[in-house]
C-alpha positions in Angstrom: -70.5 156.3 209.9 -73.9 155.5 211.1 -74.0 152.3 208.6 -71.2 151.3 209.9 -71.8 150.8 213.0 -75.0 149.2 212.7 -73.0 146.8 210.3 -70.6 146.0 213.1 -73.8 145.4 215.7 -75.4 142.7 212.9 -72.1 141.6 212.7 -71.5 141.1 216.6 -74.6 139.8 217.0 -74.2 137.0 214.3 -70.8 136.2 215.8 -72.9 135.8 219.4 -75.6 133.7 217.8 -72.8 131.3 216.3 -70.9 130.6 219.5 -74.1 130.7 221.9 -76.8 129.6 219.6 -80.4 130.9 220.8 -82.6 128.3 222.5 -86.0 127.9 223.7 -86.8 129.7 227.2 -88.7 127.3 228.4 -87.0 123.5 227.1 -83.5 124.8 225.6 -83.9 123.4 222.6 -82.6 125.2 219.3 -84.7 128.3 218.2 -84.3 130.6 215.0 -84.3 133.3 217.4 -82.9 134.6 221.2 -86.2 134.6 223.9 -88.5 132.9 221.7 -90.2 129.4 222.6 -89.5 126.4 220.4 -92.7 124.8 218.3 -93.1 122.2 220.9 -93.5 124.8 224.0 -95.7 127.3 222.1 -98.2 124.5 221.4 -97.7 123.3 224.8 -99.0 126.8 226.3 -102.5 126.6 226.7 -103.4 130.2 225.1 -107.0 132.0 226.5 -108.8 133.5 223.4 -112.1 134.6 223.2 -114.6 133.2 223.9 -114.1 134.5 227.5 -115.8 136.5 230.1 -115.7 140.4 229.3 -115.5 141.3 233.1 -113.0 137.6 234.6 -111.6 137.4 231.4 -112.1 133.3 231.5 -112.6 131.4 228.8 -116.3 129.5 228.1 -116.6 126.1 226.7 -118.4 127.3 223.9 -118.7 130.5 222.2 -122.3 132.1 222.8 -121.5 135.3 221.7 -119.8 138.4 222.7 -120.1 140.7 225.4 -120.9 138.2 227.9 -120.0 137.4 232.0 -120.0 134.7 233.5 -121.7 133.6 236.7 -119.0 133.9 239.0 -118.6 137.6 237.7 -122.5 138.0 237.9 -123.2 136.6 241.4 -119.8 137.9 242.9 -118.3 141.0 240.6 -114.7 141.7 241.1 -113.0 144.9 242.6 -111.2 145.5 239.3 -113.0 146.1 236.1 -111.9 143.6 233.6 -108.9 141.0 234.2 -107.0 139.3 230.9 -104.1 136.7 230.9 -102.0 135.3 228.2 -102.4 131.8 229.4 -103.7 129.2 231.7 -101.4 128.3 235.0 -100.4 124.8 233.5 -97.9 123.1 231.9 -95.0 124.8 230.0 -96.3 128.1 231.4 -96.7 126.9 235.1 -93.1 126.6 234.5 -92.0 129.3 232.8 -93.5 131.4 235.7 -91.8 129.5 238.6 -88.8 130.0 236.8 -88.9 133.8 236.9 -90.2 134.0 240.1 -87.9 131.4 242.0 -85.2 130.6 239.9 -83.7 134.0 239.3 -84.4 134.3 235.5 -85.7 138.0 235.8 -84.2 137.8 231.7 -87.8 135.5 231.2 -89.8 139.1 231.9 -88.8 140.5 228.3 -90.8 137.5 225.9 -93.7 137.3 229.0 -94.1 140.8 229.1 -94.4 141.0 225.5 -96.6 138.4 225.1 -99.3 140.0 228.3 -98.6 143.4 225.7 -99.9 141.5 222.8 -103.2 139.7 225.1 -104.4 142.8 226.7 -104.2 145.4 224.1 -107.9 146.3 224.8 -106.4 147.1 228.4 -103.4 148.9 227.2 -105.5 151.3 224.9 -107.4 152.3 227.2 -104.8 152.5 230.5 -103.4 156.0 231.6 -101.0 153.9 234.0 -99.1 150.9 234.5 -98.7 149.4 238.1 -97.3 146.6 239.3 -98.2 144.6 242.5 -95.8 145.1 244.9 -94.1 142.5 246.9 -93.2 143.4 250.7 -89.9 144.9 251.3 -88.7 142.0 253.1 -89.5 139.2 250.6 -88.4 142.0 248.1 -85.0 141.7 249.8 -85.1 137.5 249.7 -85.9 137.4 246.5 -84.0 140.4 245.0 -86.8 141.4 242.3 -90.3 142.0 241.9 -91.4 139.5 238.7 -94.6 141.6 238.9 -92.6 145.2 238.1 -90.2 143.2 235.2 -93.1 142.2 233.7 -95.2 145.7 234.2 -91.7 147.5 232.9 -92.1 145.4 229.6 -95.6 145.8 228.9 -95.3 149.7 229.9 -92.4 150.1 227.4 -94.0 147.8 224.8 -97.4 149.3 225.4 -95.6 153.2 225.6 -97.6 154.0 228.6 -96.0 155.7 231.6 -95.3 153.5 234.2 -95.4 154.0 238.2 -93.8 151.3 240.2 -94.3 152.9 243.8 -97.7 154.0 243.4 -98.7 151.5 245.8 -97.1 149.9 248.8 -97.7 147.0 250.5 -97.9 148.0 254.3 -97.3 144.2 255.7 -96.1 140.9 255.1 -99.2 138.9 254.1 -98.8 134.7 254.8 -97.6 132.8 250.9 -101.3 132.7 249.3 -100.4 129.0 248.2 -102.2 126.2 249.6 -105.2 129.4 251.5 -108.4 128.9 250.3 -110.2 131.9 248.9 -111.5 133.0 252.0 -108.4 133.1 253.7 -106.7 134.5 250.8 -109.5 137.5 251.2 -108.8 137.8 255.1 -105.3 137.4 254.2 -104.8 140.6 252.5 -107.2 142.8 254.3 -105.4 145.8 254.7 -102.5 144.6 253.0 -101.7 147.8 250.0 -101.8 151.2 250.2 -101.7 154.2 247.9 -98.7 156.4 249.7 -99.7 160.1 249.9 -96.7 160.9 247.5 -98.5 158.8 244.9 -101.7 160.2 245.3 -101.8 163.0 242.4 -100.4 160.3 239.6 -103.3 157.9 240.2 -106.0 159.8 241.2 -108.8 160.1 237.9 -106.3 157.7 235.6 -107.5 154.0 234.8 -105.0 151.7 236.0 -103.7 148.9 234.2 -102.3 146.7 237.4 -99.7 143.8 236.1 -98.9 140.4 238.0 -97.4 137.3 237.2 -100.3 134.9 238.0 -104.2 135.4 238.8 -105.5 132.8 241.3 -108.7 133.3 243.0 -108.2 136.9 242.4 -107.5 138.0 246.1 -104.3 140.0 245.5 -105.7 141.9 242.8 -109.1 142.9 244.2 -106.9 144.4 247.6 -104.7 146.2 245.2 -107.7 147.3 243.5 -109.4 148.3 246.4 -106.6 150.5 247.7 -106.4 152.4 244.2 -109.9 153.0 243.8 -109.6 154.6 247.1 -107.1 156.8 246.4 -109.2 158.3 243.6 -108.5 155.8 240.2 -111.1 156.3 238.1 -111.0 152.6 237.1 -108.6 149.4 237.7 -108.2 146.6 234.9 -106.0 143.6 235.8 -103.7 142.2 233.0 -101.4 138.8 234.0 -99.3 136.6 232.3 -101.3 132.8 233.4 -104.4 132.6 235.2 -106.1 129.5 237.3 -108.7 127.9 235.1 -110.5 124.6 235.7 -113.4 124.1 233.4 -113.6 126.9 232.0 -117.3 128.3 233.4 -116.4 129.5 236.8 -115.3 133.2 237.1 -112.5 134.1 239.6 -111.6 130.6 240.7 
């Protein structure tokens, strides 16, 4: 009985893929396979591989060995511990990330999410806890989901690590980072997350694994950070989909 149903799934799902054949997430061009990028896209995603900074997790020009930081990380460490993205924030990944955020394709999370699982498996071997960054209940309510808890519900499930979507709040409705510099970001988000009291006993001596869409200057995730080292995480790592790179030699940018 058992075969025979998952004869008839195959079967429906061969029947789907004949009348709405897959295509490419980010161009809609024809793809072997549902929520996969076509051979164009992939090779336009610029992908960050080691060498990189162990702490910033940005890539160096050239490879000088492992195990090393980069000034920025050395002159100006970050809250978090260590901070890995798929990708740089350009091109067919700039886009694939507006899309999700802006244009309503919360179906995008499922191949990101996978792809942050794949990037920061030193993270997720070592993580007790996944956590998204939250977005403000009133933005929450504009935009009608969090991109940041899609894509921490994929990695958590790909990852199988528990995951805890209200173990922090954010208290206030911060100005759009875009267009701040990262000063103003900083000042921005002063006082901006919280670790509710409720939450307390799941994050207190766990190592957080804290997901976002996008690193920037890395102002959002060092308040998160902040916030959840307070309430008594023994460590926070920062794993993202893109991340803001320019040459390749600064740290958080």
């Amino acid at each position: 009985m058992r075969r025979g149903h998952v004869a008839l799934a195959a079967g429906l799902r061969g029947l789907v893929g004949i009348v709405y054949p897959p295509t490419c997430i980010a161009c809609r061009a024809a793809t072997g396979e549902a929520q996969a990028l076509c051979p164009a896209c992939w090779n336009g995603i610029g992908f960050i591989e080691r060498p990189y900074c162990e702490r910033l997790g940005t890539p160096f020009p050239v490879d000088l060995g492992t195990g090393l930081m980069s000034p920025a990380a050395i002159a100006d460490p970050p809250v978090f511990a260590r901070a890995r993205a798929v990708c740089r924030f350009e091109g067919t990944a700039r886009d694939l990330v507006h899309r999700l955020k802006y244009g309503d394709r919360i179906e995008l999370s499922l191949t990101l999410g996978r792809m942050m699982a794949q990037a920061g498996r030193e993270l997720t071997a070592d993580a007790d806890l996944v956590v998204p960054i939250p977005l403000h209940r009133t933005r929450l309510w504009r935009r009608r989901f969090n991109q940041a808890a899609a894509l921490a519900g994929v990695v958590a499930r790909t990852a199988g690590l528990p995951l805890a979507p209200a173990a922090i709040d954010r208290l206030r409705r911060t100005r759009p980072q875009v267009g701040l510099t990262r000063a103003q970001r900083a000042d921005n988000l002063q006082g901006a997350f919280h670790v509710p009291a409720a939450a307390r006993g799941i994050v207190e001596g766990r190592r957080i694994l804290l997901v976002d869409d996008v690193l920037t200057t890395g102002a959002t995730a060092n308040a998160a950070a902040r916030a959840l080292l307070r309430a008594g995480a023994s460590a926070v790592d920062v794993l993202t989909f893109a991340r803001v790179v320019t040459d390749g030699r600064e740290g958080i940018t």
